[in-house]
PyMOL Python script that loads the backbone (N, CA, C, O; Angstrom):
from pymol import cmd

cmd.read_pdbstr("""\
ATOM      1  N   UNK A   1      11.156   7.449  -5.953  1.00  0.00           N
ATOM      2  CA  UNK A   1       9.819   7.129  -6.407  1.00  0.00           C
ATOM      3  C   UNK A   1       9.071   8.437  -6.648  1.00  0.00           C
ATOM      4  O   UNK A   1       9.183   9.422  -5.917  1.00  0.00           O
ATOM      5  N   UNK A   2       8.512   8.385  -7.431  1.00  0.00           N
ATOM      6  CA  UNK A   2       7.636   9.587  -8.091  1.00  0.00           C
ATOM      7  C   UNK A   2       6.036  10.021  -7.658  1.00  0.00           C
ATOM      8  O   UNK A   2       5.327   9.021  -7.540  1.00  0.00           O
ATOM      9  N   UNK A   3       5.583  10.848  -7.491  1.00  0.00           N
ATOM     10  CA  UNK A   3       4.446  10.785  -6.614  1.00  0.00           C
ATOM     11  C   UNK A   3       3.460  10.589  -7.183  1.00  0.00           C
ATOM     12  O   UNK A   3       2.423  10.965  -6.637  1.00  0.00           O
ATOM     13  N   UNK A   4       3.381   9.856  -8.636  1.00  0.00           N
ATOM     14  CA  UNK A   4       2.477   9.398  -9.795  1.00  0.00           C
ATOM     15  C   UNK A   4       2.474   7.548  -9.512  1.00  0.00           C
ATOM     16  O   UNK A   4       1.717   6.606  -9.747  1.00  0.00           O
ATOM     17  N   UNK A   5       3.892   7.785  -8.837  1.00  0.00           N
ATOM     18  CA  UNK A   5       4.412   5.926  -8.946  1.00  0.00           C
ATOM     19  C   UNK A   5       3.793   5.911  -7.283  1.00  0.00           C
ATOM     20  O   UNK A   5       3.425   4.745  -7.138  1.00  0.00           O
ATOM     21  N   UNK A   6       3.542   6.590  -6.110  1.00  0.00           N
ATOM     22  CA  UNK A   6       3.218   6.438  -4.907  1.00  0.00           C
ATOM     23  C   UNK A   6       1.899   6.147  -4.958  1.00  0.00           C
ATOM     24  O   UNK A   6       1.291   5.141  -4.591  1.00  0.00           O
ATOM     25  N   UNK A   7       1.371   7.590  -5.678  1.00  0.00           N
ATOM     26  CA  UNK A   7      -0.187   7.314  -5.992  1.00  0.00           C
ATOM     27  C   UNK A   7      -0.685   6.200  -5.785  1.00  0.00           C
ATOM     28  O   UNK A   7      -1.273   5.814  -4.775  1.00  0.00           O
ATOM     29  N   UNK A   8      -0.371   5.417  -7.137  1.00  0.00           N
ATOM     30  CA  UNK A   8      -0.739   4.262  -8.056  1.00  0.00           C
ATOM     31  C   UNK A   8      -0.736   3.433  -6.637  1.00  0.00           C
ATOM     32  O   UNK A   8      -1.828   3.288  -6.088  1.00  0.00           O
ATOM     33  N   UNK A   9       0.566   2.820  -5.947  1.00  0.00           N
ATOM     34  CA  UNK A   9       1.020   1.554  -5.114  1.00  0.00           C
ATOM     35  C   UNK A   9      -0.279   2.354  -3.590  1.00  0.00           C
ATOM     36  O   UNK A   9      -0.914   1.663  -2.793  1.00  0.00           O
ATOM     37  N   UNK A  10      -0.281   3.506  -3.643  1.00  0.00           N
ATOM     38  CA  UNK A  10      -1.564   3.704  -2.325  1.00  0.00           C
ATOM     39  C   UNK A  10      -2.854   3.257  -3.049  1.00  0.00           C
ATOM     40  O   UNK A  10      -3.577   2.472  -2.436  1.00  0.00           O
ATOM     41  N   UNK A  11      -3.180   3.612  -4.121  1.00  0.00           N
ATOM     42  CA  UNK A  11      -4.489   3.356  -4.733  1.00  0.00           C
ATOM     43  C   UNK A  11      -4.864   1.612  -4.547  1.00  0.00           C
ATOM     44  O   UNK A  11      -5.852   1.054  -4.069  1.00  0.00           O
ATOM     45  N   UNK A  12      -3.901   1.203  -5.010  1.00  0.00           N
ATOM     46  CA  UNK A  12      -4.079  -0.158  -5.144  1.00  0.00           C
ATOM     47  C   UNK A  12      -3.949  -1.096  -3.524  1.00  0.00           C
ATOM     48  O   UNK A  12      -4.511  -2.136  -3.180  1.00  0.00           O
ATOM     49  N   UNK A  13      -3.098  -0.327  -2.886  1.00  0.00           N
ATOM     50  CA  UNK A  13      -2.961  -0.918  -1.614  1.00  0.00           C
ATOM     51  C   UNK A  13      -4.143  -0.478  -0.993  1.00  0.00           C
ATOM     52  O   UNK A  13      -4.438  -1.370  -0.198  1.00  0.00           O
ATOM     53  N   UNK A  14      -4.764   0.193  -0.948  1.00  0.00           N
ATOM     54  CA  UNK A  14      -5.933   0.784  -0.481  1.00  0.00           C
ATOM     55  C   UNK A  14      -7.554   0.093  -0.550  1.00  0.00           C
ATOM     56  O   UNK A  14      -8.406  -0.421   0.175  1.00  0.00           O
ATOM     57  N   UNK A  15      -7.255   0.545  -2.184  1.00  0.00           N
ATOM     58  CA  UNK A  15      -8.474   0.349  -2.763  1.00  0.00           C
ATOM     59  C   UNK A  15      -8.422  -1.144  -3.352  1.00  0.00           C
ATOM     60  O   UNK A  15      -9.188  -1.871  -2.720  1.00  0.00           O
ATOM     61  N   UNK A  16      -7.900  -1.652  -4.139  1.00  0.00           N
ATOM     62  CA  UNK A  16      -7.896  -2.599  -5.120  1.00  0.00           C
ATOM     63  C   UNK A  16      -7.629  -3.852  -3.658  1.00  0.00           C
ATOM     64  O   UNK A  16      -8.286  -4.262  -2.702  1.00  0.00           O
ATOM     65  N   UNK A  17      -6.597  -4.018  -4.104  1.00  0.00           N
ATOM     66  CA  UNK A  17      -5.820  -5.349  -2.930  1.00  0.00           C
ATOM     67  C   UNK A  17      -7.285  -5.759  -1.846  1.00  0.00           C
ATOM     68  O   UNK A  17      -7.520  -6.967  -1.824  1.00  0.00           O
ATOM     69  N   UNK A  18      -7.975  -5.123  -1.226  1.00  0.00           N
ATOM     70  CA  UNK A  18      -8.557  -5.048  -0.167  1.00  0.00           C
ATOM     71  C   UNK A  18      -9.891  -5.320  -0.438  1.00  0.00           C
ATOM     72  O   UNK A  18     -10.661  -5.699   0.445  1.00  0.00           O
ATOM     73  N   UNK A  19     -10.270  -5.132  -1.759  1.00  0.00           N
ATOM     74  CA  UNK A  19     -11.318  -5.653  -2.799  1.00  0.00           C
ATOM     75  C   UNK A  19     -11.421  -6.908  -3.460  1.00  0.00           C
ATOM     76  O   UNK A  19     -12.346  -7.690  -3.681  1.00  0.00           O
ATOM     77  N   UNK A  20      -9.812  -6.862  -3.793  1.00  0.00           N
ATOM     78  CA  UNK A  20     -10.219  -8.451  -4.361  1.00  0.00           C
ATOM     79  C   UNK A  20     -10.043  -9.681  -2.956  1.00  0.00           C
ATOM     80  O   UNK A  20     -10.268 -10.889  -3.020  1.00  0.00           O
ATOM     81  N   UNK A  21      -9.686  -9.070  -2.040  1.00  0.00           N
ATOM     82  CA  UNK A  21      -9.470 -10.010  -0.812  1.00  0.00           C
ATOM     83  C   UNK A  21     -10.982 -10.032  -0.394  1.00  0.00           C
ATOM     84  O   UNK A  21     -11.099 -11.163   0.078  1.00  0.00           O
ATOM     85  N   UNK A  22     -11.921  -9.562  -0.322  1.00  0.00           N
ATOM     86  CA  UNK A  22     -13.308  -9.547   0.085  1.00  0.00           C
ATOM     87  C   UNK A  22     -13.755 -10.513  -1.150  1.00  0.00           C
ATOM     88  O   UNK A  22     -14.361 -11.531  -0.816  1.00  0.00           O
ATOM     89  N   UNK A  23     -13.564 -10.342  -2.292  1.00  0.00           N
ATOM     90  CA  UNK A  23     -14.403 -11.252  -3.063  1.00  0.00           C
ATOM     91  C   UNK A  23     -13.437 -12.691  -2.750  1.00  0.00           C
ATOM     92  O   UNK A  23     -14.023 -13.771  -2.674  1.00  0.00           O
ATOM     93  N   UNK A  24     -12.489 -12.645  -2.641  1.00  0.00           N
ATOM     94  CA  UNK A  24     -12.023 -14.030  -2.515  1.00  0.00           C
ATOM     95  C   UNK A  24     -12.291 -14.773  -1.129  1.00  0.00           C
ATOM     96  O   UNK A  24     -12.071 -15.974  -0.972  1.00  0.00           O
ATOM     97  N   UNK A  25     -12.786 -13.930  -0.147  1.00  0.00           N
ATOM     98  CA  UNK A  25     -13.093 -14.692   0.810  1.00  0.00           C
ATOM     99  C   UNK A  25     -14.757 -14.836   0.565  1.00  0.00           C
ATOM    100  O   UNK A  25     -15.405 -15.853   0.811  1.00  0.00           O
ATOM    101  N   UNK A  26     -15.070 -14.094   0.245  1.00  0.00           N
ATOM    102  CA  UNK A  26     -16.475 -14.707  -0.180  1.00  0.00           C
ATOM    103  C   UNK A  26     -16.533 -16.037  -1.315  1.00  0.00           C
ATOM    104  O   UNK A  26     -17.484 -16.814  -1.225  1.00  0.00           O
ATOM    105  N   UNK A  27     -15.613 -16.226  -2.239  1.00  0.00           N
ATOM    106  CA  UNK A  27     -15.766 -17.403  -2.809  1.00  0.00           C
ATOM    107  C   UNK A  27     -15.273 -18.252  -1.875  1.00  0.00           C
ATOM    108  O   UNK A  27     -16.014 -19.235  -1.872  1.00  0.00           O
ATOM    109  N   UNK A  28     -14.260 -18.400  -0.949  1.00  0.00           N
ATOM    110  CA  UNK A  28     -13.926 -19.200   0.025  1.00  0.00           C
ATOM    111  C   UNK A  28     -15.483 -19.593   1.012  1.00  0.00           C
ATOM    112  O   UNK A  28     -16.141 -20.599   1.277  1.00  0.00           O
ATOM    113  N   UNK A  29     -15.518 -18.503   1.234  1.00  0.00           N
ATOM    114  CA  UNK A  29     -16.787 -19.276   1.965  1.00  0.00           C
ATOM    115  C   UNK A  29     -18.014 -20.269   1.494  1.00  0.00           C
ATOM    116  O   UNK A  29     -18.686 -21.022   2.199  1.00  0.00           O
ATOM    117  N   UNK A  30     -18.107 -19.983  -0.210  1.00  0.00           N
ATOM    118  CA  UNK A  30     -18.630 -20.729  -0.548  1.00  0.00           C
ATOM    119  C   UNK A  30     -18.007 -22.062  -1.406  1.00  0.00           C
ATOM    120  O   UNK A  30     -18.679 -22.497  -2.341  1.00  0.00           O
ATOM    121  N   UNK A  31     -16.749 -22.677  -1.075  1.00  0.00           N
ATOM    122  CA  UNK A  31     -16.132 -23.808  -0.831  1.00  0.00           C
ATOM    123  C   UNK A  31     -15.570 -23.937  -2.059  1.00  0.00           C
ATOM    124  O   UNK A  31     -15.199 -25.067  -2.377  1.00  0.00           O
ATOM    125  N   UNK A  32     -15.387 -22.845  -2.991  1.00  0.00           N
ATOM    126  CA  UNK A  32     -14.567 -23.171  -3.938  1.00  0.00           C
ATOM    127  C   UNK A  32     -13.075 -23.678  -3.873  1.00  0.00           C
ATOM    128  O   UNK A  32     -12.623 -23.439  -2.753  1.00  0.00           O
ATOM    129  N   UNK A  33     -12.139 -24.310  -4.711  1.00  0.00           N
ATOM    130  CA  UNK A  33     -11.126 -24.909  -4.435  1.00  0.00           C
ATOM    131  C   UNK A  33     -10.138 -24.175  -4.573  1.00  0.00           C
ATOM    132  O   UNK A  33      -9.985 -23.680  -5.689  1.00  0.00           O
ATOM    133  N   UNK A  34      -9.346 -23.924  -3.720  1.00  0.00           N
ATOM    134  CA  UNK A  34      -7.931 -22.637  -3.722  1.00  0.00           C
ATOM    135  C   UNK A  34      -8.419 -21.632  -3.144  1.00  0.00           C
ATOM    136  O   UNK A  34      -7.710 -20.960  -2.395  1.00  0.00           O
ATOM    137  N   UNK A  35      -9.351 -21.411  -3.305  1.00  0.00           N
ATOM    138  CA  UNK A  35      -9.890 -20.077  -3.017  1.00  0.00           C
ATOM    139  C   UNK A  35      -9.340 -19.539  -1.468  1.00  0.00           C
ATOM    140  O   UNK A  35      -9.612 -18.361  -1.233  1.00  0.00           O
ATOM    141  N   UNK A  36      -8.851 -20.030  -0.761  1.00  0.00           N
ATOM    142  CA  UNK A  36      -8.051 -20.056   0.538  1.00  0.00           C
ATOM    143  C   UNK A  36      -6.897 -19.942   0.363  1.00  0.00           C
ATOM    144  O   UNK A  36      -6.468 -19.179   1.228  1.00  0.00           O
ATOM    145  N   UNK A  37      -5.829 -20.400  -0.524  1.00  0.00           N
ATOM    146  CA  UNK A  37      -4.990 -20.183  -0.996  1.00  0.00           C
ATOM    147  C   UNK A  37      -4.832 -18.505  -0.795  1.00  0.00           C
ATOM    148  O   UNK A  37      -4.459 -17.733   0.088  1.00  0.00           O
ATOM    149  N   UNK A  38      -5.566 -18.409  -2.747  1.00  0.00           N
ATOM    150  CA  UNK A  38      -5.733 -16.668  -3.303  1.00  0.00           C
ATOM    151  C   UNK A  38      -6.305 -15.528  -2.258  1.00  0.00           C
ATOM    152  O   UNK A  38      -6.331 -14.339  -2.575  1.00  0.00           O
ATOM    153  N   UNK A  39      -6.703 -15.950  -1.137  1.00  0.00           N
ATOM    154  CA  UNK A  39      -7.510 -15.505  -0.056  1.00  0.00           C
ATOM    155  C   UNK A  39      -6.007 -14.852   0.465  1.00  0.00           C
ATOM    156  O   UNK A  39      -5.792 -13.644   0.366  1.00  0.00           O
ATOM    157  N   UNK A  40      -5.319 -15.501   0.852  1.00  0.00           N
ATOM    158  CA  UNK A  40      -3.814 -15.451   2.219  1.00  0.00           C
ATOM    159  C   UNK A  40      -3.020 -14.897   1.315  1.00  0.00           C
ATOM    160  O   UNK A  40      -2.368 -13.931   1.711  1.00  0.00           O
ATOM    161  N   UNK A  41      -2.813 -15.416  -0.397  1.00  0.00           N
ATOM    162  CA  UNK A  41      -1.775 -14.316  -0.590  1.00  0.00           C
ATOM    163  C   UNK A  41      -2.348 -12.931  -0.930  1.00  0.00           C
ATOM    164  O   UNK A  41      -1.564 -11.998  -0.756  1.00  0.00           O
ATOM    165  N   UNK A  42      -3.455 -12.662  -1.340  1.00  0.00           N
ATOM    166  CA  UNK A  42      -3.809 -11.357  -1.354  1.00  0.00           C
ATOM    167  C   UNK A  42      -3.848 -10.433  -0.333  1.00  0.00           C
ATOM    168  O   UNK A  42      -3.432  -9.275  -0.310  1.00  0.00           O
ATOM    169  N   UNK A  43      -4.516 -11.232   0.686  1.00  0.00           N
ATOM    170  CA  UNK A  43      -3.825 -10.155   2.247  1.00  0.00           C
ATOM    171  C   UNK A  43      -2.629 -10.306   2.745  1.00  0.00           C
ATOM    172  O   UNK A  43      -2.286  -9.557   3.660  1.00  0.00           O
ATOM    173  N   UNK A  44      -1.803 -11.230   2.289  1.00  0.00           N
ATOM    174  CA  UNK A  44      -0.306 -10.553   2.251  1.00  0.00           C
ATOM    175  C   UNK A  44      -0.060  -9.540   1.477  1.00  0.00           C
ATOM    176  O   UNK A  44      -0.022  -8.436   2.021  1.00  0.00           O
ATOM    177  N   UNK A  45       0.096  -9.602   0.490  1.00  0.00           N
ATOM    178  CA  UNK A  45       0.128  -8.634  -0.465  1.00  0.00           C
ATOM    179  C   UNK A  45      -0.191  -7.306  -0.172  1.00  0.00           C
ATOM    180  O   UNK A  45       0.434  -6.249  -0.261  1.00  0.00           O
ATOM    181  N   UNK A  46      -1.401  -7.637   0.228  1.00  0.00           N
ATOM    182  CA  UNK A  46      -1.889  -6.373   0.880  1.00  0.00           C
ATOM    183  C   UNK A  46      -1.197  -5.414   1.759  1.00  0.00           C
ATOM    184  O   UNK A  46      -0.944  -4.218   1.608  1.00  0.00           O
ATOM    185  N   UNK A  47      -0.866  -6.542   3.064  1.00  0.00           N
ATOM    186  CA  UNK A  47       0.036  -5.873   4.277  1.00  0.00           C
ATOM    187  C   UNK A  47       1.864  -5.259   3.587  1.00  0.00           C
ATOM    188  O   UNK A  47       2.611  -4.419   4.088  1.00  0.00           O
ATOM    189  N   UNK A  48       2.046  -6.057   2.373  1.00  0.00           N
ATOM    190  CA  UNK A  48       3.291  -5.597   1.751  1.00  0.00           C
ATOM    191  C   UNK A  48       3.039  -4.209   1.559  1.00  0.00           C
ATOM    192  O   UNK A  48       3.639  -3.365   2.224  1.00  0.00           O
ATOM    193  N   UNK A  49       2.025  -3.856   0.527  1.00  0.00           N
ATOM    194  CA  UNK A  49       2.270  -3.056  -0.289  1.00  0.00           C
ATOM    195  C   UNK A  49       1.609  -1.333   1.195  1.00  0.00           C
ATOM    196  O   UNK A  49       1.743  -0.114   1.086  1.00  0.00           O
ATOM    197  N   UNK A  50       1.132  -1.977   2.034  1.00  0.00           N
ATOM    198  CA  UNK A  50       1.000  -1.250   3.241  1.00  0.00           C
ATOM    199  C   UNK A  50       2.097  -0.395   3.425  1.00  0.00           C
ATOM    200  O   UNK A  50       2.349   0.807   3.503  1.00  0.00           O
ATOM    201  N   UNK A  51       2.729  -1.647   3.470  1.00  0.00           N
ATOM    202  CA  UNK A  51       4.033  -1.458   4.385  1.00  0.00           C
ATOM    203  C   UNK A  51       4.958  -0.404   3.560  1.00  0.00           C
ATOM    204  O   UNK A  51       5.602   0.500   4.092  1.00  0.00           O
ATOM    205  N   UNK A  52       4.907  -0.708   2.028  1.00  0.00           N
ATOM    206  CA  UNK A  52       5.601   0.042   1.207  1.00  0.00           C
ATOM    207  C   UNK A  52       5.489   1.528   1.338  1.00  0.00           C
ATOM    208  O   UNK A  52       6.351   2.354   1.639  1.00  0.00           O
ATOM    209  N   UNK A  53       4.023   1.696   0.995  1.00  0.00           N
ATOM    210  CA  UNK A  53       3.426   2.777   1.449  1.00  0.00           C
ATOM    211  C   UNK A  53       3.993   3.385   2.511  1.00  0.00           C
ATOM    212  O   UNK A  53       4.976   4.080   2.253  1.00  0.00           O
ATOM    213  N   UNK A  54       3.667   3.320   3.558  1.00  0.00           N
ATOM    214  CA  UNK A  54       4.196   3.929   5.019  1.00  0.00           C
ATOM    215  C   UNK A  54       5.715   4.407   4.602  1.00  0.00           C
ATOM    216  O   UNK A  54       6.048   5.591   4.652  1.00  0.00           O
ATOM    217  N   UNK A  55       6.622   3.320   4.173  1.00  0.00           N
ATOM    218  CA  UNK A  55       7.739   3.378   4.189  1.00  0.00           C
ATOM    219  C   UNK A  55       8.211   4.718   3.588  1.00  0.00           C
ATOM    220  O   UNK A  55       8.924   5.533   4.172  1.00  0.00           O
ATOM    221  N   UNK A  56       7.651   4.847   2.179  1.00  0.00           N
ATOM    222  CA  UNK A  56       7.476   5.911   1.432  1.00  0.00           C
ATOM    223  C   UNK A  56       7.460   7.092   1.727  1.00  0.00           C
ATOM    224  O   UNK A  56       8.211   8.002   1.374  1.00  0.00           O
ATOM    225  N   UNK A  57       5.958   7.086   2.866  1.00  0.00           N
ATOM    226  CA  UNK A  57       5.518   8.254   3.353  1.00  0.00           C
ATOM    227  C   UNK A  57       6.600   8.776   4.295  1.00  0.00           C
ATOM    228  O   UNK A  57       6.881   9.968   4.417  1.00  0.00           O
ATOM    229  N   UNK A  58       7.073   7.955   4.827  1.00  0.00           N
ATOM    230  CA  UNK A  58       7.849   8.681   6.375  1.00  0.00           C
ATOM    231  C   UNK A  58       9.292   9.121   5.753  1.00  0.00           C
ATOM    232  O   UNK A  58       9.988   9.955   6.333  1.00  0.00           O
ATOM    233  N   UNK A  59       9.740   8.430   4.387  1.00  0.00           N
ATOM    234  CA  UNK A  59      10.817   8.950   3.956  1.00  0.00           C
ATOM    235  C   UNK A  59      10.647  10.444   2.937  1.00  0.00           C
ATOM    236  O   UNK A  59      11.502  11.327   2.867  1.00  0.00           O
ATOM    237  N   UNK A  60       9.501  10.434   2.305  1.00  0.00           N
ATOM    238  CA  UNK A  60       9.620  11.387   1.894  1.00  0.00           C
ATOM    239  C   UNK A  60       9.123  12.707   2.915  1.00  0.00           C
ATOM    240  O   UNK A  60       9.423  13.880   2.695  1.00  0.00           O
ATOM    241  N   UNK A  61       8.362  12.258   3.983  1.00  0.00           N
ATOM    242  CA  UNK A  61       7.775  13.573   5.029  1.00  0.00           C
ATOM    243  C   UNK A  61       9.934  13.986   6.137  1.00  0.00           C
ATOM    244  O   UNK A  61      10.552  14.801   6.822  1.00  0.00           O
ATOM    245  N   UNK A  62       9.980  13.239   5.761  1.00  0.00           N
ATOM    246  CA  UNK A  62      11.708  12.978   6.568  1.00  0.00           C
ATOM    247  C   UNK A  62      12.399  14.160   5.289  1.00  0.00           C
ATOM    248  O   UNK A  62      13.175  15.001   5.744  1.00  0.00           O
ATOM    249  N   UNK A  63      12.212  14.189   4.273  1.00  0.00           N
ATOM    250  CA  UNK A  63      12.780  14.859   3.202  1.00  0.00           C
ATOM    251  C   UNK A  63      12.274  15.911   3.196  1.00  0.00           C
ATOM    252  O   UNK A  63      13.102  16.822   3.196  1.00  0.00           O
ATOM    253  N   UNK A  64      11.163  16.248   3.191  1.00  0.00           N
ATOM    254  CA  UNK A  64      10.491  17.862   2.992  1.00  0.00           C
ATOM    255  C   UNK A  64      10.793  18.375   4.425  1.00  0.00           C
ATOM    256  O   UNK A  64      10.839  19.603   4.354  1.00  0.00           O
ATOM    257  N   UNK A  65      11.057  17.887   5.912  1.00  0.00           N
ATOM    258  CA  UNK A  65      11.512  18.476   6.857  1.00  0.00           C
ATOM    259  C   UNK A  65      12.647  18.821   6.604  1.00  0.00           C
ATOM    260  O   UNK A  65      12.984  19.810   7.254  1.00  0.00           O
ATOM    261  N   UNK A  66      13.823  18.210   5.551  1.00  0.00           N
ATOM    262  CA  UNK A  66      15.029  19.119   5.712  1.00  0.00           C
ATOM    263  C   UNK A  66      15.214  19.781   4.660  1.00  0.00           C
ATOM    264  O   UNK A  66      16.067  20.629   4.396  1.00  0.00           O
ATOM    265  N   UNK A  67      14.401  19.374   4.080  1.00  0.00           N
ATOM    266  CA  UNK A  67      14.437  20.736   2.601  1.00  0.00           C
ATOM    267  C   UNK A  67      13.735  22.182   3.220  1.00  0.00           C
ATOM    268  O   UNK A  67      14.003  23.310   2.805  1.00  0.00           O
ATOM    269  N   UNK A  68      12.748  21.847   4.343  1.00  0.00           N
ATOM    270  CA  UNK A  68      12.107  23.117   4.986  1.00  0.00           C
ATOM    271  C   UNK A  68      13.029  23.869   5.915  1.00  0.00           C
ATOM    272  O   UNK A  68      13.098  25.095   5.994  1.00  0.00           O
ATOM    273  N   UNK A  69      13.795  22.911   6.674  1.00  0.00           N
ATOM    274  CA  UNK A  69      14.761  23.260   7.314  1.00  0.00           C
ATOM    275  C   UNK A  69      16.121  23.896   6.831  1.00  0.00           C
ATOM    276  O   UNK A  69      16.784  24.614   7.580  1.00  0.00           O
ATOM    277  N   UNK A  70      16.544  23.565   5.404  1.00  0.00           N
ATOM    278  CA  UNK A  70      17.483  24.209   4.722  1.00  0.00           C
ATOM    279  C   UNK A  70      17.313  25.381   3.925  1.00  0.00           C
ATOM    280  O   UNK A  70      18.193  26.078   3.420  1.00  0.00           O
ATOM    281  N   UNK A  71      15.738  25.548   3.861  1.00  0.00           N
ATOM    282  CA  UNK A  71      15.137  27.287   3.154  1.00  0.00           C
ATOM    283  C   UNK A  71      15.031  28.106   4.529  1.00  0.00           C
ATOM    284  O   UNK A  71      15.294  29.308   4.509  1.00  0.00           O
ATOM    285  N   UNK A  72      14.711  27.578   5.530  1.00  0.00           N
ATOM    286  CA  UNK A  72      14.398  28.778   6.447  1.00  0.00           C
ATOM    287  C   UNK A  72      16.005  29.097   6.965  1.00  0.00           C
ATOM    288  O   UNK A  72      16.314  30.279   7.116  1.00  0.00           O
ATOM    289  N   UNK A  73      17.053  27.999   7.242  1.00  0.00           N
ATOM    290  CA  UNK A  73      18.406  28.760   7.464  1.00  0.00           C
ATOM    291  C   UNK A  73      18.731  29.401   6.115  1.00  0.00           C
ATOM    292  O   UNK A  73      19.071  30.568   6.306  1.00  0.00           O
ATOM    293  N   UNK A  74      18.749  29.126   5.046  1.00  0.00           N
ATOM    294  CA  UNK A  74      19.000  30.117   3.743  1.00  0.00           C
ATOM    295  C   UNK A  74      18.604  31.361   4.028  1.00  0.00           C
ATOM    296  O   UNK A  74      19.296  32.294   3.620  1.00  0.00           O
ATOM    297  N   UNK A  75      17.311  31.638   4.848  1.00  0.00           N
ATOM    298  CA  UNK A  75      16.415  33.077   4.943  1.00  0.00           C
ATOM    299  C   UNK A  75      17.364  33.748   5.580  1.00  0.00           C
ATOM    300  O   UNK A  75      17.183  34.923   5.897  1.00  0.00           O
TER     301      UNK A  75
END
""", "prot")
cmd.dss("prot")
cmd.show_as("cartoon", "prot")
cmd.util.cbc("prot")
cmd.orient("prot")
């Protein structure tokens, strides 16, 4: 994954996902129909693309430790 393609899936897991879950529970509260539905899968969604994230992070911070580790034995 590319750190243009990480960006994007943090931006949205972040910012976006977590936005439209606030407006959808606000239409939930005001008794629209489904709206409970679109409510639960968006904070799933949410916790997915979390999860992706993290996943990401710890594999690529796992990668720059042995690329750091393979320049300083090169030295």
């Amino acid at each position: 994954m590319s750190n243009k393609q990480y960006d994007i899936i943090k931006l949205v897991g972040l910012l976006a996902v977590p936005i439209i879950v606030f407006l959808s529970a606000v239409v939930s509260i005001l008794d629209f129909p489904g709206a409970d539905k679109v409510t639960a899968i968006l904070a799933a969604l949410d916790v997915l693309i979390g999860s992706i994230v993290t996943i990401m992070k710890t594999l690529y911070e796992k990668k720059q430790k042995e690329l750091d580790k393979e320049v300083q034995e090169d030295e």
